[in-house]
C-alpha positions in Angstrom: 50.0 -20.4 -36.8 47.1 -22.9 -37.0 45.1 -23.7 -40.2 42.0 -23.8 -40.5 41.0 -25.3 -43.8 39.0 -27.8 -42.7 36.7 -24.5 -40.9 35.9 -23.5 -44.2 32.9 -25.0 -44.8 31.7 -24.1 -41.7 31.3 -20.3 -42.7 27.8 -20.5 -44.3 25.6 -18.3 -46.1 23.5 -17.5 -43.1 25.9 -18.2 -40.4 28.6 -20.8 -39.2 27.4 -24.3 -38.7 28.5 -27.3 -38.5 29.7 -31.0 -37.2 30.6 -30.4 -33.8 34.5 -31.8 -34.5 35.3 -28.5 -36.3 34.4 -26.8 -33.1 38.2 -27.3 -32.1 39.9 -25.3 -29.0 42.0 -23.2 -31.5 39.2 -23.0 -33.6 37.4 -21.0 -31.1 39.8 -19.0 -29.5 40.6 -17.5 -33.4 36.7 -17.2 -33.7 37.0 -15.0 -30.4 39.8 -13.0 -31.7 38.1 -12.6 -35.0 34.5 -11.1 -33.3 36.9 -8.9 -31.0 38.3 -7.2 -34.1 34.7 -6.9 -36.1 33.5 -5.2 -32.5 36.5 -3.4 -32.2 36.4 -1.9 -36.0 32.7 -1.9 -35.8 32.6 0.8 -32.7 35.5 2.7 -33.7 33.4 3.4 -36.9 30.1 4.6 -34.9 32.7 6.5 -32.7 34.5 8.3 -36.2 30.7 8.9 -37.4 29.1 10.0 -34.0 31.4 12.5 -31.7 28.7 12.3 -28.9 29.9 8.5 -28.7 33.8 9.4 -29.1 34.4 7.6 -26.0 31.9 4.7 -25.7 33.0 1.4 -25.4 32.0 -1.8 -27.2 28.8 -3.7 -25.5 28.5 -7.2 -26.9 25.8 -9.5 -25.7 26.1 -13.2 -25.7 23.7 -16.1 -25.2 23.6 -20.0 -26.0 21.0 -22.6 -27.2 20.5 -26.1 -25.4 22.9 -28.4 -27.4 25.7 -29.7 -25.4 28.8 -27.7 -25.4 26.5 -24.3 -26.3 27.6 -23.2 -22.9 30.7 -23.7 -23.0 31.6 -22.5 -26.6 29.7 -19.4 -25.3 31.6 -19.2 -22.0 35.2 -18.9 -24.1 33.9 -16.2 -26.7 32.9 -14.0 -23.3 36.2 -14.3 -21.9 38.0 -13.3 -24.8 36.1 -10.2 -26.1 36.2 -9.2 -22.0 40.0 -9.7 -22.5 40.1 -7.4 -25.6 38.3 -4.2 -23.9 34.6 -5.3 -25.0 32.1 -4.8 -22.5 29.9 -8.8 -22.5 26.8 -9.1 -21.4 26.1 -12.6 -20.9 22.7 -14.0 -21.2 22.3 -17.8 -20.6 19.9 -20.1 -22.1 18.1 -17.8 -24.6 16.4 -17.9 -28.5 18.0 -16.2 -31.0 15.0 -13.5 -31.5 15.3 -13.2 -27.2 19.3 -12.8 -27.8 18.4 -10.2 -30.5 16.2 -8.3 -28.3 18.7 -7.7 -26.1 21.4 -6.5 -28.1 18.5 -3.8 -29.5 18.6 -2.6 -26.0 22.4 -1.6 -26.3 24.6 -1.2 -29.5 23.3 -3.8 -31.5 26.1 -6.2 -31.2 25.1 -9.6 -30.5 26.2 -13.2 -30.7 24.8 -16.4 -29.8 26.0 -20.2 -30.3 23.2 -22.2 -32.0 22.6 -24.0 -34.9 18.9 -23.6 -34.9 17.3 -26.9 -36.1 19.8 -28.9 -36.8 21.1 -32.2 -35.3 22.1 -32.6 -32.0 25.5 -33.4 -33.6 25.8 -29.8 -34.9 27.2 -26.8 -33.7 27.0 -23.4 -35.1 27.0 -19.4 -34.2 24.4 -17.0 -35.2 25.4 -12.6 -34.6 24.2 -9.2 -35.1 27.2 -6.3 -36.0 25.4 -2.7 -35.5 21.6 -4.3 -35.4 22.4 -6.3 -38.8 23.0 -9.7 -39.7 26.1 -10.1 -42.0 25.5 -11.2 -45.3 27.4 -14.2 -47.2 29.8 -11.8 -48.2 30.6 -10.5 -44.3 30.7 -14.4 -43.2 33.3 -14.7 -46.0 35.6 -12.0 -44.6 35.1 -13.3 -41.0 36.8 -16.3 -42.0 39.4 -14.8 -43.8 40.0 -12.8 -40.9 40.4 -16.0 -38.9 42.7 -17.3 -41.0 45.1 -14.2 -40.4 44.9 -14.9 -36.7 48.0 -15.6 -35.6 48.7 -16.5 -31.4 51.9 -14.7 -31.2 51.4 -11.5 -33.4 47.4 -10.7 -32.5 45.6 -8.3 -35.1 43.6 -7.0 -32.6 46.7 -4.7 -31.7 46.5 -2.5 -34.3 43.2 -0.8 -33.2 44.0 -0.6 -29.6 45.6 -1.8 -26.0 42.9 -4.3 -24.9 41.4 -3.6 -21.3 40.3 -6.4 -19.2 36.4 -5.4 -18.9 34.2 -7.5 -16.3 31.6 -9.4 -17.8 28.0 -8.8 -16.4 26.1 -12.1 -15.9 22.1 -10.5 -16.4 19.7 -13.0 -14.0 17.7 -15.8 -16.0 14.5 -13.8 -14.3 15.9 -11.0 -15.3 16.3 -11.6 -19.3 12.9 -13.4 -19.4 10.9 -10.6 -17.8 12.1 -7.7 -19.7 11.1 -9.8 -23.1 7.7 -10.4 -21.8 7.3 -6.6 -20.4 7.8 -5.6 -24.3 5.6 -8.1 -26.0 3.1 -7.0 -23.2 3.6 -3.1 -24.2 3.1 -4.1 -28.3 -0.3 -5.2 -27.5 -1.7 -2.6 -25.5 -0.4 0.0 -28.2 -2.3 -2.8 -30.9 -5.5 -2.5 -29.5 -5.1 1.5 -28.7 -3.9 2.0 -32.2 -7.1 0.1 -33.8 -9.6 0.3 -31.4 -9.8 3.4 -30.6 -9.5 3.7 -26.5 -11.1 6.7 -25.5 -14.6 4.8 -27.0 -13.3 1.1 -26.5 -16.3 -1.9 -26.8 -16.4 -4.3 -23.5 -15.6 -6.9 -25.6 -12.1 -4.7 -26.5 -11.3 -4.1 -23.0 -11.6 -7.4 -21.9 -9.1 -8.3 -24.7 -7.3 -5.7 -23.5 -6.9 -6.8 -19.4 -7.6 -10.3 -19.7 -6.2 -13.2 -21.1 -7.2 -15.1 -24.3 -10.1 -18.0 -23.9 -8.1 -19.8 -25.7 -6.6 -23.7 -25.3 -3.0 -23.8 -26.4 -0.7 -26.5 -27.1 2.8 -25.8 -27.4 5.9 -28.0 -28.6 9.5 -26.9 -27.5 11.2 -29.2 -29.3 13.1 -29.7 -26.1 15.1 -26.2 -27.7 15.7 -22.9 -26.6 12.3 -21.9 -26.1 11.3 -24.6 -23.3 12.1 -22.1 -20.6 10.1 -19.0 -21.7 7.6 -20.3 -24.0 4.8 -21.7 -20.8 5.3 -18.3 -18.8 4.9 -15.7 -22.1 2.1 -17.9 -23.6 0.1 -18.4 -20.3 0.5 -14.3 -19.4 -1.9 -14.1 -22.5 -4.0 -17.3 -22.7 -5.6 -19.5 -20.3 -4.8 -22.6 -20.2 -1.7 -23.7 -22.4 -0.6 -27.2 -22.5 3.7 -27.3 -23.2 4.6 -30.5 -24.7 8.9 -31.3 -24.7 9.6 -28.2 -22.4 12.6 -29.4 -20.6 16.1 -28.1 -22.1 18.2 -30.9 -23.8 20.4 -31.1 -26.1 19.8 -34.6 -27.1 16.5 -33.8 -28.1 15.1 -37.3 -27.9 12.3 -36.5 -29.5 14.2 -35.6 -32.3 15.6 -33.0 -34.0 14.1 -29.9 -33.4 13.0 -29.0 -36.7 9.1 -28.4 -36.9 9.0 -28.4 -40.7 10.6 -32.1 -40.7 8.0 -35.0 -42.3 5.9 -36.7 -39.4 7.8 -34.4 -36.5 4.4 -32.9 -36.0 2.4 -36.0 -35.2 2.7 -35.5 -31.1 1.4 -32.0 -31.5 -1.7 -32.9 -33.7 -2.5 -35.9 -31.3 -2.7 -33.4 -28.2 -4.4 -30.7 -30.0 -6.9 -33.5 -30.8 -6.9 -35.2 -26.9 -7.5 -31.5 -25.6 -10.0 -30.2 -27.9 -7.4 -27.5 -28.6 -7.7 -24.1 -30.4 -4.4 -24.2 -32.3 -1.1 -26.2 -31.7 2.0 -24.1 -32.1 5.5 -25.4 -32.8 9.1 -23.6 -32.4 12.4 -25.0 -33.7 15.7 -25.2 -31.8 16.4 -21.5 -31.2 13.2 -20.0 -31.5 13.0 -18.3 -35.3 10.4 -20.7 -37.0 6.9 -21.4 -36.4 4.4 -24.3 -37.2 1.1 -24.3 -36.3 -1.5 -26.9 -36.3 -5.5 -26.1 -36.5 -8.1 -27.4 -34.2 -8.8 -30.4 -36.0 -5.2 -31.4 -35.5 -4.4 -30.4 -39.1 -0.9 -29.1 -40.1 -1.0 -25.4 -41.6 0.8 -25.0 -44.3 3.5 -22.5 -44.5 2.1 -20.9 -47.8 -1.4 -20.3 -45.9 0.6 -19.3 -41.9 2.4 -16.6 -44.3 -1.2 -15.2 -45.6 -2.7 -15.2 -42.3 0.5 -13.6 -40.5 0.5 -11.1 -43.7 -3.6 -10.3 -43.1 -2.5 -9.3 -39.7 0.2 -7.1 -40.1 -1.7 -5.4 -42.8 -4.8 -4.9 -41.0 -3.0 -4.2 -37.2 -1.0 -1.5 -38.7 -0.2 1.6 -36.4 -2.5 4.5 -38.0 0.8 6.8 -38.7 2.5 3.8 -40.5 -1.5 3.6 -42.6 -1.2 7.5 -43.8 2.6 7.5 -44.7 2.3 3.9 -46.7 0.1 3.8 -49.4 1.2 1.0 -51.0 2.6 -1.3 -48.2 4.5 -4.3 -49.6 4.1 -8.1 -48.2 7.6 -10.5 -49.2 7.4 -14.3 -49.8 10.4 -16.1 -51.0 10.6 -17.8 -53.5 9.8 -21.5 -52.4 6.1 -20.0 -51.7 2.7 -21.2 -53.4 1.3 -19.4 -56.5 -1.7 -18.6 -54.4 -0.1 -15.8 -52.4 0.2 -12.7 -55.0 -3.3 -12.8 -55.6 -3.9 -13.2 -51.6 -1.7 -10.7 -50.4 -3.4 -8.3 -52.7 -6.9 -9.2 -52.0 -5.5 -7.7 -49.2 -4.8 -4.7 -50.0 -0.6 -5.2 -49.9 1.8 -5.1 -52.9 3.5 -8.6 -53.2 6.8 -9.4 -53.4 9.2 -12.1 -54.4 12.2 -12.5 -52.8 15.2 -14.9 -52.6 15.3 -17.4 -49.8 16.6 -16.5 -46.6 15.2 -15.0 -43.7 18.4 -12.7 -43.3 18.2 -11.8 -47.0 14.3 -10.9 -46.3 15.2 -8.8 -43.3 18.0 -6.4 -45.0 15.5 -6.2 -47.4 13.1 -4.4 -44.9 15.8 -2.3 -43.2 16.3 -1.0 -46.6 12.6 -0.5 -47.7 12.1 2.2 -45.2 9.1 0.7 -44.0 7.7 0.2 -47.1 8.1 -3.7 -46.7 5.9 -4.4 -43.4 5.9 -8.7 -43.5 8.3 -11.1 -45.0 7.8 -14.7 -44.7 9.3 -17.8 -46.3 8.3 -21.1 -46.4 10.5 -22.9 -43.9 8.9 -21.3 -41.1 10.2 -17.7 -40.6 7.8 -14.6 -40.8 9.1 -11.1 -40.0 6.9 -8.0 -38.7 7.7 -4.9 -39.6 5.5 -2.2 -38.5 7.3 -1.1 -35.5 5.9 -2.8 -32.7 8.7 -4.7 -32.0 12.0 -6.0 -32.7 12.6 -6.6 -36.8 13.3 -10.2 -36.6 12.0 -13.4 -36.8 10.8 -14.3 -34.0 8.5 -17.7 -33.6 7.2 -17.3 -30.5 6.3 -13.0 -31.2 4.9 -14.0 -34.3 2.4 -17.1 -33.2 1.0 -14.6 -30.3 0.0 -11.6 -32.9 -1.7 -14.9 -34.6 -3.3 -16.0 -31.2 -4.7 -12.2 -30.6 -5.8 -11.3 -34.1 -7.7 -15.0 -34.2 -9.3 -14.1 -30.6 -10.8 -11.3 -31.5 -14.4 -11.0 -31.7 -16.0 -10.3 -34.8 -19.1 -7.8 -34.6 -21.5 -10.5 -36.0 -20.4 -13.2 -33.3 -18.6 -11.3 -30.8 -18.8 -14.5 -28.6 -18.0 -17.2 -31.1 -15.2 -19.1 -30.4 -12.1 -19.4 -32.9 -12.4 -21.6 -35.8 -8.6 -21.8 -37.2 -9.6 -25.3 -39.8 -13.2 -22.7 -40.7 -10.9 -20.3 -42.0 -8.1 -22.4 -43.4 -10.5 -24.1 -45.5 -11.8 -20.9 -47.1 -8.5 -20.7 -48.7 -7.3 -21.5 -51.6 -6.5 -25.6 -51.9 -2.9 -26.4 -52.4 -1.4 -29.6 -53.3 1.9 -30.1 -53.2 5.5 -32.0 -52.2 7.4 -30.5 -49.6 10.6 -28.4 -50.1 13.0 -31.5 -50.9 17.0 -32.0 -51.1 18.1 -33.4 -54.4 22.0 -34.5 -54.1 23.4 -34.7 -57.6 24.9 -37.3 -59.0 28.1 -36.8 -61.1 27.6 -35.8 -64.9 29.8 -34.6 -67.5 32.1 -31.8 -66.9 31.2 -28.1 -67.7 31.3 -24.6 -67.2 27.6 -23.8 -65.8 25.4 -25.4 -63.0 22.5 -27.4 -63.5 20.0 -24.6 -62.5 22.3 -22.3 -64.6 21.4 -24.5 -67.8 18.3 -24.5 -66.9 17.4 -20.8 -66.9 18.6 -20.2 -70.1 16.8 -22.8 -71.6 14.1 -21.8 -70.2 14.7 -17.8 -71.0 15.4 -19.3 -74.9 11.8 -21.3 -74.5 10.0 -17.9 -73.8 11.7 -16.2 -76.2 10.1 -18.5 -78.6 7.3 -18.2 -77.8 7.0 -14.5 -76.8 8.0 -14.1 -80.7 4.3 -15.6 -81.8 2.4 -14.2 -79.0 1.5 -10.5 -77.9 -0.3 -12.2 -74.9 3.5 -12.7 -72.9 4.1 -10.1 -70.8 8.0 -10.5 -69.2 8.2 -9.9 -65.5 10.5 -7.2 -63.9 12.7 -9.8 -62.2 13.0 -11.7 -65.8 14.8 -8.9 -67.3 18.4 -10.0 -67.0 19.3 -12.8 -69.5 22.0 -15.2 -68.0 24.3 -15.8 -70.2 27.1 -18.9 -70.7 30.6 -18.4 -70.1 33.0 -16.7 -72.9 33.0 -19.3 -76.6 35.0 -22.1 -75.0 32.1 -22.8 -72.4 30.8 -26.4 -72.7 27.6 -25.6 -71.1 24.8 -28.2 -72.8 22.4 -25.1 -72.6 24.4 -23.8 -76.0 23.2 -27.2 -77.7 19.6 -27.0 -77.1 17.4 -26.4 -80.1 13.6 -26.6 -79.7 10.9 -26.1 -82.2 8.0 -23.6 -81.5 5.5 -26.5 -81.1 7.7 -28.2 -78.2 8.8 -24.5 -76.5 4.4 -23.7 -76.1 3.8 -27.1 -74.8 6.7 -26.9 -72.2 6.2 -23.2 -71.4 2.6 -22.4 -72.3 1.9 -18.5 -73.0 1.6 -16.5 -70.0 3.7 -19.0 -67.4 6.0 -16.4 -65.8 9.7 -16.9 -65.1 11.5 -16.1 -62.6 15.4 -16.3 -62.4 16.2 -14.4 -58.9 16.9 -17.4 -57.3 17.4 -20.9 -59.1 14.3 -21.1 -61.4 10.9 -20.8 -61.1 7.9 -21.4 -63.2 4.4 -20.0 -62.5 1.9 -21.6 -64.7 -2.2 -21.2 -65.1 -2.9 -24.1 -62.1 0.3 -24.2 -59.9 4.2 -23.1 -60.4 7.5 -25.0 -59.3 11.1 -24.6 -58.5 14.1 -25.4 -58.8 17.7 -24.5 -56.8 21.0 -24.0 -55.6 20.5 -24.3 -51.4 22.7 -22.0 -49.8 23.7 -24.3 -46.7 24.2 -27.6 -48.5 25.7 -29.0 -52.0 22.4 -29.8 -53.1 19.1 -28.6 -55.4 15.9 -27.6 -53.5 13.0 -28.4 -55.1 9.0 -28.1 -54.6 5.9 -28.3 -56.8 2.2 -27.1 -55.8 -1.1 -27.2 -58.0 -4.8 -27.3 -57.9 -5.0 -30.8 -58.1 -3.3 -34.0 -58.1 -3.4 -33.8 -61.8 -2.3 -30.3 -61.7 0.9 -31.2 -59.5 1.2 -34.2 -61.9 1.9 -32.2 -64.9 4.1 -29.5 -63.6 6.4 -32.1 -62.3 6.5 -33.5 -65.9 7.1 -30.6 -67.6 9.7 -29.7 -64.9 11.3 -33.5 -65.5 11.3 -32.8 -69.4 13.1 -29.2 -69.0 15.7 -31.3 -67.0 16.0 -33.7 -68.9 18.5 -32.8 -71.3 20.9 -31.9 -68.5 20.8 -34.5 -66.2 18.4 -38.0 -66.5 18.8 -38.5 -62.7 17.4 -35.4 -61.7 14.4 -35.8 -64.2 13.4 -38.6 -62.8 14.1 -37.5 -59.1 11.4 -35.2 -60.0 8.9 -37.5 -61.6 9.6 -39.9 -58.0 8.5 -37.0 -55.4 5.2 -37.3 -53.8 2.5 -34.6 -52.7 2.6 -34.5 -48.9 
C-alpha cells in the first residue's frame, strides 16, 4: 500500500493545493478512490433520508482550470468515479462558480482541479458534497480516507458492486450558454422585482432590453474565465475591451492573483487609454474580483465590499424585504473599521466573521436567509438573496455592480457613471495590504504567538475595564483564552502591566476581537493579527484615518508584540501603507 505522507500538507483548510510534484500517479488514483467513496456514502445517505430517490444514482460533475496538467488530473478522476457506478458529467475548461452552477443543476456533487491564484507551479482541487463545501474538518477525513486506500483490498466494496457508468462530455457551447441564460433570467426578475413592470419608466425598459452604455475593461489573468468572460460581459454592455483572454497555464503575465502588489498596473493603464467606466479583474478560477475606477484607480476591497453590500441590500426581492427585518451584511475579519458603520447606514446588521470564503458561505446556508452578502477582503463577495447560485462568483458579482452603477438616477437619468465620484464620497482609508509574516524561531512553548497575544491583550482590558464604566465588552469577546494546564511555559503567564501602560496600549473603548487571531478596533483605525489557514505564517494588516493614524496603531501593535517576539515587532514597525 502506498504512503502518502508527503500528501499531507496538501489537504488545506479550504481545499487541497499544492506543488505540482505531490500530484503523483498513485496519488491521484487514491484521490479518485477517496471521492468515489464520499459520493458513494454521500448518495446512499440522501437515498436512506428520501425514499422517492431509493434508486437514484450518483451524478458528479467535473471541470478543470487552465494550468497545465488540469486536464489531465481531471481526465483520471472521471474515469475512476465512471468505474465505481458514479454517473460524471464532464465539463471542460470552466471557473469554479461556472463548475458550481452546474452541479446546482443536478445533486450537488461537484469537483474541479484548480488552485485558484496560485502559481503556475501549483496544483490543487476544489469540490462541492450535497451543494456544500467541506470544512477543514471534512478535508481532514478525506485524507485519512486516502491513506486507507489500499490497491488490492478497495474500500469502496463495502457500499456496493461498482457499475461502469458512461461519462457524458456536455459541449463547451453548451456549458457556457446555460450560465449566461441564468444570469440573463436574474436580471429581468431584478428590474421586475424593483421597478415595478406593469408601470415601468423608458429609462427602466431600456435597461431592461438593452445593453449597458458602458466601456468595460476586463483582465483574465490568462485563467479560467478568458473563454466566457468577453461573450457574458458584452451580452450586457457595449463595448468591452478583454485584456490576457487566451487560456494558459503559464500565465506570462503572471500569476493570476488580482490582489498581488503592481499586478493591476496593465488594467489601470487601459482603463485610462480607453476612457473606460470601470476595469474589472478575475483571478485564476473565477472567485475573486478587483475592480479599478475610471480614473484608473484601484478600489479597495474594504470600499468593493460596501458597494456590492449597498446592492444587495437595496436589489432585494420584495418577499425576501417583508420576511427580513433585520437583514445581516458579513465582512471577515481582515476588513476596514469603516464598514459596521457603513453597512448600517445602510440599513443591514453587520457582521464579523472569520476569514474564508467557505467559512462565510456555511455561514449563510445556516442563517436562513438572514445573512444576504458576505465579503472578505481578498476579493470574494457572496450574494445571497436568491437570485442565483450561493457562491462566490467574480464574474456574477462585478455584473450586479455594472447594473446597479448604470442605473439612472431620477435627478440625472442621463448622467453617465462616475465610479472615482462615488468612491471618493467614502470614507478615506489608509492602510498596508494583507501581508505574510514568516516567523523566525523563538523559545520553545506551549501557546502560539497570536495565542499570547490575545490574552495579553484580554488581561490589558481587564485593566482597564476595572477603572472605567465607559468599556463595553463585545459579544465575540466573551470567551477568555486561557493557557495550557500549570506546567505551560507560555510568556503570556509572565506579563504584568501597570494601569497607566494597559490605557495607553489599549485606550478605553478599543474593542477586541478574538474570533480569529486578534483584532483591535480603536477611535481612528483597528489592526490584525493571525494564524493563515493555507500557510505557516501570520497575516497581518493595519488601516487608519491618516498616515499618522496608521503610524500609531502599528506601534502600539509592535509594543503588544513585543514581549513575545522582537522580530515580529519590528516586522510591524517596517510595513508600509500601500
Amino acid at each position: 500500500m502506498p504512503s502518502f505522507a508527503a500528501q499531507q500538507s496538501l489537504f488545506r483548510a479550504y481545499d487541497i493545493r499544492g506543488s505540482r510534484q505531490h500530484f503523483t500517479n498513485d496519488f491521484i488514483h487514491a484521490l479518485g478512490h477517496a471521492f468515489a467513496h464520499l459520493y458513494q456514502l454521500q448518495q446512499k445517505t440522501n437515498n436512506e433520508n428520501n425514499s422517492q430517490s431509493a434508486n437514484e444514482k450518483t451524478i458528479v460533475v467535473i471541470g478543470y482550470d487552465v494550468r497545465c496538467d488540469s486536464d489531465t488530473i481531471a481526465q483520471a478522476l472521471a474515469h475512476i468515479l465512471s468505474q465505481q457506478g458514479i454517473q460524471v458529467i464532464q465539463l471542460g475548461l470552466v471557473t469554479t462558480p461556472m463548475m458550481i452552477f452546474w452541479a446546482e443543476q443536478y445533486q450537488g456533487h461537484g469537483i474541479i482541479i484548480t488552485a485558484s491564484h496560485s502559481a503556475k507551479d501549483i496544483l490543487g482541487v476544489k469540490w462541492l458534497v450535497n451543494h456544500i463545501s467541506p470544512s477543514s474538518a471534512d478535508i481532514q477525513v478525506l485524507y485519512r480516507q486516502l491513506t486507507s486506500y489500499d490497491t488490492q483490498n478497495p474500500f469502496l466494496d463495502s457500499i456496493a458492486k461498482p457499475v461502469y457508468h458512461k461519462q457524458q462530455h456536455l459541449p463547451a457551447k453548451q456549458v457556457a450558454s446555460a450560465y449566461i441564460d441564468a444570469i440573463t433570467k436574474v436580471f429581468k426578475q431584478i428590474y421586475q422585482h424593483n421597478n415595478q413592470p406593469l408601470n415601468q419608466t423608458a429609462e427602466d425598459s431600456h435597461l431592461l432590453f438593452s445593453k449597458l452604455d458602458l466601456v468595460v475593461v476586463i483582465d483574465c489573468m490568462h485563467g479560467a474565465t478568458s473563454n466566457i468572460a468577453k461573450p457574458l460581459f458584452t451580452h450586457f454592455c457595449q463595448q468591452v475591451i478583454a485584456l490576457n483572454d487566451t487560456p494558459d497555464g503559464d500565465f506570462p503575465a503572471g500569476n493570476p492573483d488580482p490582489t498581488e502588489p503592481q499586478r493591476l498596473k496593465q488594467l489601470q493603464q487601459s482603463v485610462l487609454l480607453h476612457q473606460a467606466d470601470i476595469g474589472i479583474a478575475f483571478d485564476g478560477d473565477g472567485d475573486r474580483l478587483m475592480v479599478v475606477d475610471n480614473q484608473g484607480k484601484v478600489v479597495t476591497p474594504d470600499h468593493l465590499l460596501y458597494l456590492l453590500a449597498t446592492v444587495a441590500v437595496n436589489q432585494r426581492p420584495q418577499p425576501l424585504k417583508k420576511s427580513l427585518s433585520n437583514a445581516q451584511v458579513l465582512f471577515d475579519i481582515k476588513c476596514c473599521h469603516h464598514l459596521p458603520k457603513l453597512i448600517a447606514e445602510l440599513g443591514a446588521t453587520p457582521v464579523i466573521s472569520k476569514t474564508g470564503s467557505s467559512l462565510m458561505r456555511q455561514q449563510m446556508q445556516q442563517s436562513d436567509g438572514q445573512i444576504i452578502f458576505a465579503g472578505e477582503l481578498s476579493g470574494h463577495f457572496i450574494f445571497n438573496d436568491s437570485y442565483f447560485i450561493l457562491y462566490d462568483d467574480a464574474m456574477y458579482a462585478a455584473l450586479r455592480l455594472l447594473h446597479w452603477l448604470a442605473k439612472p438616477m431620477p435627478t440625472k437619468p442621463n448622467c453617465a457613471i462616475n465610479l472615482a465620484g462615488i468612491i471618493d464620497a467614502l470614507p478615506i482609508i489608509v492602510s498596508t495590504a494583507d501581508h505574510y509574516l514568516p516567523l523566525t524561531e523563538t523559545a520553545l512553548t506551549d501557546c502560539s504567538i497570536v495565542q499570547q497575544l490575545a490574552r495579553f491583550c484580554q488581561y490589558l482590558q481587564q485593566l482597564v475595564h476595572a477603572t472605567s464604566a465607559a468599556f463595553i465588552t463585545q459579544p465575540d469577546q466573551q470567551a477568555i483564552i486561557s493557557c495550557a494546564p500549570s506546567i505551560c511555559t507560555c510568556s503570556a503567564k509572565n506579563q504584568y502591566t501597570t494601569l497607566e501602560q494597559a490605557q495607553k496600549l489599549l485606550p478605553v473603548g478599543t474593542k477586541l476581537s478574538c474570533i480569529d487571531g486578534v483584532r483591535l478596533d480603536f477611535a481612528r483605525g483597528f489592526g490584525v493579527l493571525r494564524q493563515s489557514n493555507t500557510s505557516q505564517n501570520l497575516t497581518v494588516r493595519f488601516a487608519g484615518d491618516s498616515i499618522a493614524d496608521l503610524t500609531d496603531i502599528q506601534t502600539r501593535f509592535a509594543a503588544l508584540c513585543r514581549p513575545f517576539n522582537e522580530h515580529l515587532a519590528t516586522q510591524i514597525l517596517a510595513i508600509v501603507a500601500e
